[in-house]
C-alpha positions, 0 to 999 in steps of 0.5 A, spaced: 472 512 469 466 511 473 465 512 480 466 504 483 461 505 489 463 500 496 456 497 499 457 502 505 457 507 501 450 507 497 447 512 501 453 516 498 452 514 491 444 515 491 446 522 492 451 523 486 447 520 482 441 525 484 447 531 482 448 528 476 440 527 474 440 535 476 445 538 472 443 533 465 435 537 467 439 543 468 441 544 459 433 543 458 429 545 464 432 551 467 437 551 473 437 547 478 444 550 482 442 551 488 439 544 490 444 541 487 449 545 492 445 542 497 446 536 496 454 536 495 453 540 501 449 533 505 453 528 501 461 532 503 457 532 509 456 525 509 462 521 506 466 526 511 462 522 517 462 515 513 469 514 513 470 517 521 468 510 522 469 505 519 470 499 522 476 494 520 472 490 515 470 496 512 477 498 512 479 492 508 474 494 502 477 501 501 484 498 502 482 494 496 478 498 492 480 498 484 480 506 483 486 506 490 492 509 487 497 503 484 505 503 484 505 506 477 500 512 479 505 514 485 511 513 479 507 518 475 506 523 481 513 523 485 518 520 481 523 523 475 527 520 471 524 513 473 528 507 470 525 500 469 530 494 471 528 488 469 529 481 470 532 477 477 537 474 473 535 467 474 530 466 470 526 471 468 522 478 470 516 478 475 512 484 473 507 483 479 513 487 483 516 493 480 522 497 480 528 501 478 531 508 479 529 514 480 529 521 481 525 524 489 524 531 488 531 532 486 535 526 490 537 520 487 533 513 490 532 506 489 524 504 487 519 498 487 512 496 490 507 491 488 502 492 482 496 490 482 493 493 475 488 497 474 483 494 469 483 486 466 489 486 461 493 489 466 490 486 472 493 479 468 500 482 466 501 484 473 498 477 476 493 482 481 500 484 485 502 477 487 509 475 486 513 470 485 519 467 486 522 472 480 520 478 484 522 478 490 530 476 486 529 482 482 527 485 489 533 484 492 537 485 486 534 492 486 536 492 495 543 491 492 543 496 487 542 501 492 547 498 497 552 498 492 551 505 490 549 508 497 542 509 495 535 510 500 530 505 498 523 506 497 518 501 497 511 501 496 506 495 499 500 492 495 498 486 495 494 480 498 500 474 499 505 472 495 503 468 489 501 460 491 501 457 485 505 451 484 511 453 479 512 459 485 513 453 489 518 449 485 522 455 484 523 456 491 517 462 493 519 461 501 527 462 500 526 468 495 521 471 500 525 469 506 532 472 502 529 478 500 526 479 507 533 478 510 536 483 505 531 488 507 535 488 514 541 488 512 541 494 509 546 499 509 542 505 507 535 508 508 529 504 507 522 506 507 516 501 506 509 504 505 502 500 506 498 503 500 493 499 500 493 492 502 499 488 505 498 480 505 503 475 509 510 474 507 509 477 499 508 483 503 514 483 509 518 481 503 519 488 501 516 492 508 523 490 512 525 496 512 528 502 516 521 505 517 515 502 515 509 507 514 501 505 511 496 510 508 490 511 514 485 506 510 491 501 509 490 494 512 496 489 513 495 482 516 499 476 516 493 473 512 487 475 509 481 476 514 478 471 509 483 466 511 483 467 517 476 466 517 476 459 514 482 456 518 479 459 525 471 457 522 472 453 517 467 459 514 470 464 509 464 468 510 466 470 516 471 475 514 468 481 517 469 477 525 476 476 523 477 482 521 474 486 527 478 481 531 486 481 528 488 488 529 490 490 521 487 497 521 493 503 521 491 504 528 492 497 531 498 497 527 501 503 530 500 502 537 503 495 536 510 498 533 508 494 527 508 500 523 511 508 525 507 512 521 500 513 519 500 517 512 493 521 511 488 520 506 483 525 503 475 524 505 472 518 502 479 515 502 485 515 497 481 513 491 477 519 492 482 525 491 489 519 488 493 525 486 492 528 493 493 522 497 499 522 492 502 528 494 500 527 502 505 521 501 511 525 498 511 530 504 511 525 508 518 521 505 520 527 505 521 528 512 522 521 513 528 521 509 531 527 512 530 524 518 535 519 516 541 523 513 548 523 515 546 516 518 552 511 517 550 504 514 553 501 521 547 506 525 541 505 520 543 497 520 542 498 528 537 502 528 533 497 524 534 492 528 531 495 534 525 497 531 524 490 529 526 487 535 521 492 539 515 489 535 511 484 541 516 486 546 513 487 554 517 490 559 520 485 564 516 484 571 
């Protein structure tokens, strides 16, 4: 697949594209290896530097470049013995959210996360990550699954909102949203929900209630897209990137708001750049997290939870 370059990074592209115009030369003009060590040098330097600051814009782009690692690609590089449960037993299946049992490194757990797809058939079998009422019963389903049987859950987030169609809402998007997030609170077992690229409104808090909520570095999560934001405050969509620098949806923001616990490092240049790295960086991390909460009885993992979100907005009395 080809390198899908973001504007903030032409002056990275340019000097990629002048590395794979030496190695071509150097099959018929000789070799050209210590020019090109220089410039993977210089453009190594240069991403390195790029996304040590990036502004939250800038963040937001990489939160939803194409190449970023999907549900499916963190199935293939954390999971075995994956099942697929399909189908919320109402009225069909939702394939924008995915889900089953699966195996963690040895430990048994409940999995789902958003899929966004990869490529244009995909992209439509998936409806971009935007579920409907379906997916998010058949997230619930899944979190009685878990319950039933004392399972962690582990979610993976990415999406840009709960799909707004007009079926959606007739078959009670804002109920199935509302009752899977309520699910997620009354857990009974470990929970851990991961931001991995984009999380949008309610379509991705349906999923994110959980015991401990972590997002990748160059993960953005909002209450509405910076787009939207824009058009409501400006009447302007274009005037995404001042939203974005105003509504505190960087990890870092995150953190320091007790939106979010934990920040999950990226490779240089951003997840999509080293996917099976991002990947394995991820695996360490609910590795971790989830020995954390070992031994931990349903009434202390309900509290605990409970505490976490009441926390969010709270200011020490005067």
């Amino acid at each position: 697949m080809a390198t899908h370059y973001l504007d903030f990074e032409k002056p990275i592209a340019d000097l990629e594209a002048k590395i794979e115009e030496l190695d071509l030369l150097s099959a018929t003009a000789g070799s050209f290896d210590a020019e090109i060590d220089g410039l993977r040098k210089k453009a190594a330097q240069l991403r390195k530097k790029t996304y040590g600051a990036l502004d939250p814009w800038m963040k937001t782009q990489v939160a939803r470049h194409p190449q970023r690692p999907h549900f499916i690609d963190f199935v293939a590089g954390l999971f075995t013995n994956f099942t697929e449960l399909k189908g919320d037993r109402q009225f069909g299946d939702d394939q924008a959210i995915l889900g089953g049992l699966a195996r963690f490194r040895g430990r048994p757990v409940v999995i789902m996360g958003q899929e966004k797809g990869h490529d244009t058939a995909s992209r439509l079998t998936h409806n971009f990550g935007m579920a409907r009422p379906e997916g998010y019963r058949k997230a619930v389903r899944l979190m009685d699954l878990a319950e039933q049987y004392g399972l962690p859950v582990l979610s993976f987030v990415d999406t840009a909102g709960a799909y707004p169609g007009l079926g959606a809402e007739e078959r009670g998007q804002a109920e199935a949203i509302a009752r899977s997030t309520e699910r997620g609170l009354t857990l009974g077992v470990p929970s851990i929900a991961t931001v991995t690229g984009e999380g949008g409104s309610g379509g991705a808090i349906a999923i994110a209630a959980a015991s401990r909520v972590l997002i990748f570095e160059h993960s953005i999560y909002s209450v509405i897209s910076p787009e939207g934001a824009a058009g409501i405050l400006w009447r302007d969509a274009a005037r995404a990137r001042d939203a974005a620098m105003a509504m505190k949806i960087t990890a870092p923001d995150l953190v320091a708001l007790k939106i979010v616990d934990r920040i999950v490092p990226e490779p240089v240049g951003g997840a999509h750049s080293d996917a099976a790295a991002a990947i394995a960086s991820l695996g360490d991390v609910l590795v971790e997290e989830l020995d954390a909460m070992k031994g931990l009885s349903a009434d202390e993992i309900r509290r605990a939870r409970a505490a976490r979100f009441y926390a969010i907005g709270a200011t020490e009395p005067r």
